[in-house]
N, C-alpha and C positions, 0 to 999 in steps of 0.2 A: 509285107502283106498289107491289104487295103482293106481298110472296114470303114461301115457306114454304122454308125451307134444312134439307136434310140434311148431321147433323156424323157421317160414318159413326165407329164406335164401332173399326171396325179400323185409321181413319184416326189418330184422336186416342191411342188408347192402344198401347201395347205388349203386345202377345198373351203374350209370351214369359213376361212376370214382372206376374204376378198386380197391380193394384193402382197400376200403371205408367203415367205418361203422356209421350206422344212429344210431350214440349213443343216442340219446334222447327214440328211440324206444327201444333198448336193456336195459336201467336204466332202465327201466318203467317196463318190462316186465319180468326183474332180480329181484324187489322190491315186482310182483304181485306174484312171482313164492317162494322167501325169506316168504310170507306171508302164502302160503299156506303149505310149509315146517312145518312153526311155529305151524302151527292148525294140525300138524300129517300128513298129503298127505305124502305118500313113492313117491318121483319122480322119474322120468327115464327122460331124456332131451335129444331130439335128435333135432339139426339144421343144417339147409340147410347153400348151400356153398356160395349162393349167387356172390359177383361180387371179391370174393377171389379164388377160383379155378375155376369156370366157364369158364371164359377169358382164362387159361392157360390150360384147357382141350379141350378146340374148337381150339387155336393154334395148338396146336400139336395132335387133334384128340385122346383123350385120350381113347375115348368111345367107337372105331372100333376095343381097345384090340392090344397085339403085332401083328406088319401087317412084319415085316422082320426082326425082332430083330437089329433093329439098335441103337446107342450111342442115337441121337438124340429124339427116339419111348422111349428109359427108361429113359432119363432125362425129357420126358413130362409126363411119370409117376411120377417122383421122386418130380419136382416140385409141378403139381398137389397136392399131397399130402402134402408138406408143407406147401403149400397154406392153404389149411383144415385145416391144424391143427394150424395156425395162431391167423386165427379164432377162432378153436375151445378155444385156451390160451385166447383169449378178454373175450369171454362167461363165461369161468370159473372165471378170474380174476374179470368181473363182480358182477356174483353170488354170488362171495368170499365178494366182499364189499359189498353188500348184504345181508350178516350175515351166510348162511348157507354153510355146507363144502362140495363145490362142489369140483368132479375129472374126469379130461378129461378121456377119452375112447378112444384109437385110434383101430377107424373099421379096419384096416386093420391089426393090430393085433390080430384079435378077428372072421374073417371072411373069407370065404373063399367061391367064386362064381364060379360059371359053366353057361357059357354061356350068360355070362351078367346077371344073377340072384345069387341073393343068396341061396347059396347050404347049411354051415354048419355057425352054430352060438354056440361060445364056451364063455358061458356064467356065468362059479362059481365066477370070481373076481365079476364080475357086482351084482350076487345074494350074495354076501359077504357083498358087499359094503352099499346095500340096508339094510339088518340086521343092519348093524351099523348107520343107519339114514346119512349115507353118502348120496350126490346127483350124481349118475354117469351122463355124459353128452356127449355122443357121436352125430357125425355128417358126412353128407355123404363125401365119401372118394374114392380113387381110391384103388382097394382092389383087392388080387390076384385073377382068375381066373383059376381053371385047363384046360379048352379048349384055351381060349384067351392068354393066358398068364396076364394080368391084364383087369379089366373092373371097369366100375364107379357104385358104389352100394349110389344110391339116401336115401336122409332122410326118405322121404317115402319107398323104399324098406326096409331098415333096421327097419323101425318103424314094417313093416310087417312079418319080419323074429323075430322080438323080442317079439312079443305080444302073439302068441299063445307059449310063454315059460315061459313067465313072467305073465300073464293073466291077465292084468289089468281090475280095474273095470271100468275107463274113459281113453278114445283116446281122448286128445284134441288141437287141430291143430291152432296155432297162425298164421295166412297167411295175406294176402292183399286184402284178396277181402271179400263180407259176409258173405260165408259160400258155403255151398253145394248144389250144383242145380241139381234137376233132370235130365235135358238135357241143353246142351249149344251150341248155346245160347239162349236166349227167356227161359230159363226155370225158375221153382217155386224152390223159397230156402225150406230148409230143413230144420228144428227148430231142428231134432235131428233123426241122423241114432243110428240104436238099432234092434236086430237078428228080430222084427218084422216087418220089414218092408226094410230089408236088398237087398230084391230081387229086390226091387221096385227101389231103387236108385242106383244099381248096373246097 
């Protein structure tokens, strides 16, 4: 079986203090993910940026794309994404203690948006990686843009752009809250979205 796991980014890190991760939630969920490796699962791992690039993308407005090409506009790209990929080295390095051979992914070597969405997803390492029971682990990123000159492509966007390639049998989204409500707020959780009933909680 093929799943596509979301590591929601408010899960793993600490909102509070910039740069933070709630490692007791990343072990735990490095250990559940090592477990299902072990039982066969082919994973794909994508997490959010949480209080690692966040902070330095709302500084420098990462999201509004190049606004005048200035030093200042590409060094809040540049950071931004090392931010992510800081990150994304904890996640792996976890995983790695964790028994199974996880490899970072950097989105924005692999991706390419138009207009704040993602347009192309160039994906043979990642279907290479999978063949070899590798665990690839990509997370959102600040990633080129052909209109913008760069934009911020979310864990959720990229989990979107990689699913109908990858065609997982299970979507399953680690987050903070308990799940999926029909409408918010006041609404009914969702035990489980599936193409029947797909209309209804869209």
């Amino acid at each position: 079986m093929r799943a596509l796991v979301k590591l929601g980014g408010s899960v793993i890190t600490r909102k509070e203090a910039e740069g933070s991760v709630n490692e007791e939630a990343l072990e735990r969920l490095c250990r559940e993910l090592a477990e299902a490796w072990r039982r066969g699962v082919e994973l794909v791992v994508v997490h959010g940026g949480g209080s690692f690039p966040h902070p330095v993308a709302e500084r420098f407005r990462v999201y509004e794309g190049l606004r005048s090409g200035s030093l200042h506009e590409l060094r809040g790209f540049a950071l931004t994404n090392d931010a992510a990929a800081r990150l994304n080295r904890l996640v792996v390095a976890q995983l790695l203690k964790a028994g199974p051979p996880a490899v970072g992914l950097q989105p924005s070597a692999m991706m390419m948006a138009r207009g704040g969405a993602v347009e192309k997803v160039f994906t043979e390492a990642l279907e290479c990686m999978l063949k070899l029971r590798l665990i690839p682990v990509l997370y959102g990123d600040a990633v080129m843009d052909a209109e913008r000159g760069f934009s911020i492509a979310s864990a959720e966007s990229i989990i979107g752009s990689l699913a109908p390639i990858l065609k997982p049998e299970r979507i399953v989204l680690c987050v903070d809250v308990d799940g999926v409500y029909d409408r918010y707020p006041g609404g009914t959780l969702v035990r489980r979205v599936w193409s029947g009933n797909i209309e209804e909680v869209r």
